[in-house]
VMD Tcl script that draws the C-alpha trace (Angstrom):
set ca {
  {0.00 0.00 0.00}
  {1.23 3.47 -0.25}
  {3.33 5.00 2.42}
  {1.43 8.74 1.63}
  {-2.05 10.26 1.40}
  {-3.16 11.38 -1.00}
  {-1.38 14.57 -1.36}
  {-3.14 17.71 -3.19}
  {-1.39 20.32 -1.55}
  {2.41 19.73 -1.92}
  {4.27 22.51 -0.39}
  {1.54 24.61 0.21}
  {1.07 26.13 3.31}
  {-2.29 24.91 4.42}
  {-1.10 21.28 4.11}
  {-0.85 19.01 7.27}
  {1.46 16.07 8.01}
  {-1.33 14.10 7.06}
  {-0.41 15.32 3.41}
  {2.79 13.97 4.17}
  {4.54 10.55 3.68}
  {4.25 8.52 7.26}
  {7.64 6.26 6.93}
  {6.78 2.97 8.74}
  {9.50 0.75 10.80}
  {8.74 -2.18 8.23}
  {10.89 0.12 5.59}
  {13.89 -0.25 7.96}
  {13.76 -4.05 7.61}
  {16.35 -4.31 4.87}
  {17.06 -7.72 3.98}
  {19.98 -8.84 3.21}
  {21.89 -11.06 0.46}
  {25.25 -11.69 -0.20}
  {26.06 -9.88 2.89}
  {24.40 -6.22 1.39}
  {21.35 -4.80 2.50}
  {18.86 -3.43 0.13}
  {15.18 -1.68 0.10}
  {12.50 -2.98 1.80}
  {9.56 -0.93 0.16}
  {8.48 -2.79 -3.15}
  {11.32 -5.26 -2.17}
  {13.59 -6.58 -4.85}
  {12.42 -3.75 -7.51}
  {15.38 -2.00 -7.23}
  {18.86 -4.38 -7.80}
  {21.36 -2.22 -6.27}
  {22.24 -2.74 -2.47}
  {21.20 0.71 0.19}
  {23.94 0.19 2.31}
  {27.21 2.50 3.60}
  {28.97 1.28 0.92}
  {26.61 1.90 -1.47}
  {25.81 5.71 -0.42}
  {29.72 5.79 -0.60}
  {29.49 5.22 -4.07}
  {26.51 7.12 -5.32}
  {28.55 10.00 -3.24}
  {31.77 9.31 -5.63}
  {29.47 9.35 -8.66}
  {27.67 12.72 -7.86}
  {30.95 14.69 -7.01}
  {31.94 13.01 -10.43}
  {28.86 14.50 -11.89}
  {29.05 17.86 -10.61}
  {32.86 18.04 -11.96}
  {31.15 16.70 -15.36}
  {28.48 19.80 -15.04}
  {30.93 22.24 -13.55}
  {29.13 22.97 -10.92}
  {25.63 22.80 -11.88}
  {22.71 20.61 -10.34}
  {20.89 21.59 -13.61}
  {20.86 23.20 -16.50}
  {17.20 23.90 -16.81}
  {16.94 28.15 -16.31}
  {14.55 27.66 -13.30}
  {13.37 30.94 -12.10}
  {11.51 31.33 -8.61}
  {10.73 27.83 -8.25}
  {7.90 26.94 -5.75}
  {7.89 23.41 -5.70}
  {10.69 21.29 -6.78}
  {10.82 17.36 -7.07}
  {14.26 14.78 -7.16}
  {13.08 11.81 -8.23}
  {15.49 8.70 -6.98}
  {16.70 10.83 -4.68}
  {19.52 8.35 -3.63}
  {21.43 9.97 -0.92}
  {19.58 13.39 -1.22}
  {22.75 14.84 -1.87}
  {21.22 16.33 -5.39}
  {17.97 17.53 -3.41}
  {19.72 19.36 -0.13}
  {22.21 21.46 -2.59}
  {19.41 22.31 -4.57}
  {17.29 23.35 -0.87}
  {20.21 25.33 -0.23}
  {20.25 27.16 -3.56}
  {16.54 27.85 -3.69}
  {15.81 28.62 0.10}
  {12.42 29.84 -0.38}
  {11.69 26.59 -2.65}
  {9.75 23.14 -1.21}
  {12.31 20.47 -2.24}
  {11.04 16.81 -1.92}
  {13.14 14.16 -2.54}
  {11.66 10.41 -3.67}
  {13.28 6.98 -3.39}
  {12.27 3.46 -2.51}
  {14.92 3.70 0.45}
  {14.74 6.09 3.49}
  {18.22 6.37 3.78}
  {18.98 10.38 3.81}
  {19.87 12.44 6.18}
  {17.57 12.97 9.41}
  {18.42 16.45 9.76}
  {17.98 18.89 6.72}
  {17.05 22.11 5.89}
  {13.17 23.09 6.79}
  {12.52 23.39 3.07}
  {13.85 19.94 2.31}
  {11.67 16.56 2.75}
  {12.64 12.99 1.73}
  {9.43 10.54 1.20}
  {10.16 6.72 0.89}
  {7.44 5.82 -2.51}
  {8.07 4.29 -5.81}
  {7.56 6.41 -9.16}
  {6.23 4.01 -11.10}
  {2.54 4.26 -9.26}
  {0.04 6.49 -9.67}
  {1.87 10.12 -7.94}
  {0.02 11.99 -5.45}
  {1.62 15.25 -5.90}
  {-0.70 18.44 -7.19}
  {-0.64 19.21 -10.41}
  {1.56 22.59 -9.56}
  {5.04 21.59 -9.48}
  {7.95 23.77 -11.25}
  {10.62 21.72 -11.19}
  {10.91 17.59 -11.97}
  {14.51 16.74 -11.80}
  {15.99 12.53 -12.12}
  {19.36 11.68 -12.89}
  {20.70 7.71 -13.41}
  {17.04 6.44 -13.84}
  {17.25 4.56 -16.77}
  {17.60 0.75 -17.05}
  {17.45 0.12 -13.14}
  {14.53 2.60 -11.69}
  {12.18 3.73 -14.55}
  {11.01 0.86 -17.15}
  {8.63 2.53 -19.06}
  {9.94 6.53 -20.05}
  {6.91 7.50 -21.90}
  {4.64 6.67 -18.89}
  {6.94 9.02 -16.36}
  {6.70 12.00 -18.84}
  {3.53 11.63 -19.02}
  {3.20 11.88 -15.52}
  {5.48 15.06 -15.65}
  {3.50 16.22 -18.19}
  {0.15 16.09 -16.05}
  {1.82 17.50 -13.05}
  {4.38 20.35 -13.82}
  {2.54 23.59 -13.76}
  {2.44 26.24 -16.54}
  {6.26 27.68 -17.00}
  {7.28 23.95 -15.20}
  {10.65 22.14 -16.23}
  {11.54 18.63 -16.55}
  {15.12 17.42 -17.12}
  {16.23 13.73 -17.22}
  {20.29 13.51 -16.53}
  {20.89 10.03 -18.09}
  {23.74 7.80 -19.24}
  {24.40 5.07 -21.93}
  {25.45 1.97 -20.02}
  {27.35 0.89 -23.30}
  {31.43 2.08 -22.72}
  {32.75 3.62 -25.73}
  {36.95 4.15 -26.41}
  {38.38 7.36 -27.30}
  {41.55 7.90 -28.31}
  {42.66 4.04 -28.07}
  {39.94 3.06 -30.82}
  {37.49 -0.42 -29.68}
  {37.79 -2.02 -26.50}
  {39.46 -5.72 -27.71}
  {37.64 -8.67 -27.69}
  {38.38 -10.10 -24.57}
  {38.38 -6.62 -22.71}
  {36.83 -7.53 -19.57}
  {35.43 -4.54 -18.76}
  {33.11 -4.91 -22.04}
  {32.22 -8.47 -21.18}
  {30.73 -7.15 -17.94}
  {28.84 -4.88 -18.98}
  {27.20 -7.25 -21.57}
  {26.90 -9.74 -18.95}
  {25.00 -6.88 -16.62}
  {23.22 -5.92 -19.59}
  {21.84 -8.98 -20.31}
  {20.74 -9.49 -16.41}
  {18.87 -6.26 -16.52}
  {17.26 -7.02 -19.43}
  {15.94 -10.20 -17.74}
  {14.71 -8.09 -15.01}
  {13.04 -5.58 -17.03}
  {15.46 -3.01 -17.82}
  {16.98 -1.73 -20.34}
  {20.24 0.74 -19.72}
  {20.83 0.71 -23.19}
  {19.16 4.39 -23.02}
  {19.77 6.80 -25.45}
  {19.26 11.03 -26.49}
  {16.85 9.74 -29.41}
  {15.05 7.41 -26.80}
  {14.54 10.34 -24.23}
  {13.12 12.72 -26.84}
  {11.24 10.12 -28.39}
  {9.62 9.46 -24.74}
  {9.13 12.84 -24.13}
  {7.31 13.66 -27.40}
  {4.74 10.60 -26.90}
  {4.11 12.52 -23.36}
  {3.28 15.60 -24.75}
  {6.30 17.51 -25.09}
  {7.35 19.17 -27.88}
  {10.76 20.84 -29.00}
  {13.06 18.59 -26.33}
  {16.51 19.76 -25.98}
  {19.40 17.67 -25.55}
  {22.60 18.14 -23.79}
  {25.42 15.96 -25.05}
  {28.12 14.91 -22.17}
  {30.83 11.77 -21.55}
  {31.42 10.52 -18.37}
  {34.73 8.90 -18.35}
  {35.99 5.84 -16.27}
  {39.22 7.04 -15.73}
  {41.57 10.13 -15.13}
  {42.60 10.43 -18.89}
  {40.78 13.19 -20.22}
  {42.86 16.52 -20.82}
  {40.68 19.04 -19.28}
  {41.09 19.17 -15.78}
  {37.48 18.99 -14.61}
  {36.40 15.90 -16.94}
  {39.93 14.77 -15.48}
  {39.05 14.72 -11.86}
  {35.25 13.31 -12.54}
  {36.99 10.77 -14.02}
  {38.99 9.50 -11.25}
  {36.11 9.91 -9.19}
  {34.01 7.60 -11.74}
  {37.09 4.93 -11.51}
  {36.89 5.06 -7.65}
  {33.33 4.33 -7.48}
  {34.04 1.62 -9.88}
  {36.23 -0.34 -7.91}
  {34.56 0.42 -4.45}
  {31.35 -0.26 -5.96}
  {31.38 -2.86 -8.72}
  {30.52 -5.75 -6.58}
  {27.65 -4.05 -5.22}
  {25.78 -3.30 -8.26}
  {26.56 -6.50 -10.02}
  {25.69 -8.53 -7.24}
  {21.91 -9.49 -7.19}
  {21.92 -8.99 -10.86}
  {25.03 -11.84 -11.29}
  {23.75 -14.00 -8.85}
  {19.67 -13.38 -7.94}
  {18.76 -12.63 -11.79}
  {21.61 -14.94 -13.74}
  {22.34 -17.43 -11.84}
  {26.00 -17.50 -10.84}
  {27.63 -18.79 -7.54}
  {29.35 -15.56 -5.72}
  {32.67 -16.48 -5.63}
  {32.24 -17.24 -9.29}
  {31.38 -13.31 -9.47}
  {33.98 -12.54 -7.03}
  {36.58 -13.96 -9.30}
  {35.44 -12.65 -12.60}
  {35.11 -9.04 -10.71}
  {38.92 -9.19 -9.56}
  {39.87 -8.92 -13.23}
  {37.27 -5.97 -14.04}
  {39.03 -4.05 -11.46}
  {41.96 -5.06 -12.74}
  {41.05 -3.52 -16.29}
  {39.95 -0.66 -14.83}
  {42.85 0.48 -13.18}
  {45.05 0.40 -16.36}
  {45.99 4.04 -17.84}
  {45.78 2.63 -21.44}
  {41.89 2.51 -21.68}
  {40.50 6.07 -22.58}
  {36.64 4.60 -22.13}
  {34.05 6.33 -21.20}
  {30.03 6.62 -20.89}
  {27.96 9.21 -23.09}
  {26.09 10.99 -20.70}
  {23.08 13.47 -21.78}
  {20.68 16.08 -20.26}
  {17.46 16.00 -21.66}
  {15.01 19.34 -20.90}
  {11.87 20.88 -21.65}
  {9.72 24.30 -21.07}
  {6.02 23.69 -20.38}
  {4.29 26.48 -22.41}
  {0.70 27.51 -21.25}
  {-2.18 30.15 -22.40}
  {-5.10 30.92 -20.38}
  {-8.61 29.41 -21.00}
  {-10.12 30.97 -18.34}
  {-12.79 32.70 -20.84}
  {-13.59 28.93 -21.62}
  {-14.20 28.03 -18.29}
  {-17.99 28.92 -18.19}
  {-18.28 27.80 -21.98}
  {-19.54 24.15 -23.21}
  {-17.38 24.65 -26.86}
  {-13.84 24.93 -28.05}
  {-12.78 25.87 -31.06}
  {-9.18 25.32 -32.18}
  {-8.28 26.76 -35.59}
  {-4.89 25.03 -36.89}
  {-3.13 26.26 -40.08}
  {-1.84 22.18 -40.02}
  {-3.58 19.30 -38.70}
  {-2.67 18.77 -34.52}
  {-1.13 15.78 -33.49}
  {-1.14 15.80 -29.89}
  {-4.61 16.42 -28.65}
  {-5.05 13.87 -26.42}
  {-7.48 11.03 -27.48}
  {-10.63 11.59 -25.16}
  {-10.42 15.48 -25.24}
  {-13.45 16.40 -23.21}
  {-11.75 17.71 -20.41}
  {-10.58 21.19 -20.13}
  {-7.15 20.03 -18.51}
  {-6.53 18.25 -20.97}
  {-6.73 20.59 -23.49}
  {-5.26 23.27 -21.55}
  {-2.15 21.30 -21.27}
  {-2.31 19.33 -24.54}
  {-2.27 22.83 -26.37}
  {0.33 24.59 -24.96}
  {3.46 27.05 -26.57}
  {5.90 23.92 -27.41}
  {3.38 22.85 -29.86}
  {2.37 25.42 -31.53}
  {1.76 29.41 -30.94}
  {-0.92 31.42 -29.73}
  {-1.54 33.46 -32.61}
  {-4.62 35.88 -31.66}
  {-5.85 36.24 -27.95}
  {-8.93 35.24 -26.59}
  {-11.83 37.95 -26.48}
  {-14.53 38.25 -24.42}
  {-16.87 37.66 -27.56}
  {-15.41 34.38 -29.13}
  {-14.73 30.95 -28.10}
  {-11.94 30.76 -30.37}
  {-8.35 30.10 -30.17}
  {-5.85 30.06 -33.20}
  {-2.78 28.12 -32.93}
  {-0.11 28.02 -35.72}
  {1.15 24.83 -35.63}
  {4.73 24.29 -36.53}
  {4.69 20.12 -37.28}
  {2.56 17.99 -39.26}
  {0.62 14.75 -38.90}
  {-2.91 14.09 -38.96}
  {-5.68 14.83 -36.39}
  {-7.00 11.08 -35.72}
  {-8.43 12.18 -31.33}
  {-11.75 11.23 -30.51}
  {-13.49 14.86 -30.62}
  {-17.09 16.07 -30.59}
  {-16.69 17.32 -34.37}
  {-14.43 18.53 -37.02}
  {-13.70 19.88 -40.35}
  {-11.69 21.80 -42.84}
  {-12.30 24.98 -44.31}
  {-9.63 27.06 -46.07}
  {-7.06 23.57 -46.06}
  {-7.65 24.80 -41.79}
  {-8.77 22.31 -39.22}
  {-11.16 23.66 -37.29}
  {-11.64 21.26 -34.18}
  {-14.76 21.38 -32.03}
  {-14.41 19.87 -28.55}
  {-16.89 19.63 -25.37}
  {-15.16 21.18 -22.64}
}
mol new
graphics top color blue
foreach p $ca { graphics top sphere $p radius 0.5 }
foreach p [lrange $ca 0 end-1] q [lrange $ca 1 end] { graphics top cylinder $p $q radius 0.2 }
display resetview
């Protein structure tokens, strides 16, 4: 069952701690395998262990990151954000910077594992839920942030936009940080064939696919994902992430030592229930084939790294508050729509179907009309369920009960 209420009024001031997430002591009762410990909400969803040595190693990776980003938690140009969201929190480390940036901002953090800090700043709150159910946030948030979701926390992409989509408010940003769990070479040209390094991550590969999960993510997936949510006009920020100290510039340098480090502290970890709970092999088996991973790893001669990308969007909005006490809409498009969603009756819908990304206001609403004209700028045919439609002047003119 869920560990929240339902929650309408996140970050507002007239919510209780009823609104709230109520952490039980059953969430505490990690179990353990292999000697790790690992979440006990929605147990065995998430393959990675929640242990000190694991929150050493997500540590190592976001220093890494913020060396990648120079400094950045995001690139999305937030302004005044009211209500932000981390989702996979991890450590919280992402969420309490970002609380200390944006003071006068409500930052919750999500994960499956309570295992942040007790004491944070007031505007900071960690909730222990999982993503992939129905969210119980209001639909007023400014700011949905995730980084390393792909392949081991998030299955299905299009579903979580679409869940951004529905709950970021007008002027809202989303931004996935995401990397491509394939290792490409540099300067030293292919890995060779009996690299070990590539042989594990084909083996992990293959043992997350099994599971349900698929790391090979890439740009092109997340802005296909994002356009079947709704989103229009993604942009895409193009980053490496090396595993090793070999780049030239000083900062990609340094995250790359950090990367390594994490590596060998934490390759064992991450590998373990998917070697031996999902595949099948004996630990010491795993143990063995791991000491000549690190071994690979700690060469000089392998320039290898991950691509790493950003993936962002604006939501655009326009006021329909003239419609509000109307029954019709009318939607003039120079081009068909594509994007209205199937069973357009509601005016939420609409209201967030037809926003600025889309298309563009081109004529404001008056007092007098219940029209709205929209230029669209992509093409495609209208094939949504609507009350009525038709063409006049090669224009769609769409009709919908609102």
């Amino acid at each position: 069952q869920p560990l929240h209420d339902n929650d309408s009024t996140l970050g507002d001031d007239t919510g209780s701690e009823a609104d709230y997430c109520s952490v039980t002591d059953s969430v505490y009762d990690f179990p353990v395998e292999n000697g790790r410990t690992y979440h006990a909400y929605m147990d065995g969803k998430y393959l990675f262990p929640n242990d000190e040595r694991e929150r050493e190693r997500m540590e190592l990776v976001y220093d890494a990151i913020n060396f990648i980003f120079e400094g950045k938690p995001f690139f999305a140009p937030v302004r005044n954000p009211h209500k932000i969201i981390d989702m996979g929190t991890g450590t919280g480390a992402w969420a309490i910077d970002v609380g200390d940036r944006y003071p006068e901002a409500h930052v919750v953090g999500i994960d499956l594992s309570p295992i942040q800090p007790k004491w944070v700043a007031p505007n900071v709150e960690f909730r222990v839920d999982d993503i992939d159910q129905p969210w119980a946030f209001s639909r007023s948030i400014s700011f949905i942030h995730s980084r390393l979701m792909s392949g081991h926390s998030i299955r299905n992409w299009p579903s979580y936009f679409r869940k951004c989509f529905t709950h970021l408010s007008p002027g809202g940003w989303v931004e996935a940080q995401e990397i491509t769990l394939i290792p490409r070479c540099a300067s030293t040209g292919p890995f060779s064939s009996d690299s070990y390094i590539l042989e594990w991550h084909e083996i992990f590969l293959q043992g997350m696919r099994r599971a349900g999960y698929d790391l090979n993510i890439t740009a092109d997936d997340i802005a296909i994902a994002m356009e079947q949510a709704g989103f229009i006009n993604v942009h895409i920020r193009r980053e490496i992430m090396p595993l090793g100290p070999w780049c030239p510039e000083r900062h990609l340098r340094e995250a790359g030592r950090l990367v390594s480090e994490s590596l060998l502290q934490g390759i064992g970890g991450i590998s373990s229930a998917v070697f031996t709970r999902i595949l099948g092999w004996q630990f010491i088996d795993l143990e063995l084939f791991l000491r000549n991973v690190r071994r690979e790893l700690r060469s000089r001669n392998i320039h290898a790294f991950w691509p790493l990308l950003v993936a962002l969007h604006h939501f655009h909005n326009f006021s329909l508050s003239l419609l509000r006490q109307r029954k019709i809409c009318c939607i003039w498009t120079e081009t068909p729509i594509t994007t209205i969603p199937a069973n357009a009756t509601a005016l939420m819908d609409v209201e967030r179907k037809l926003e600025q990304g889309q298309g563009y206001v081109d004529s404001k609403l008056r007092s007098d009309k219940t029209q709205i004209v929209i230029k669209c700028d992509r093409g495609g045919r209208y094939r949504s369920r609507v009350a009525s439609y038709y063409e006049e002047k090669k224009r769609i003119c769409i009709q919908i009960d609102i």
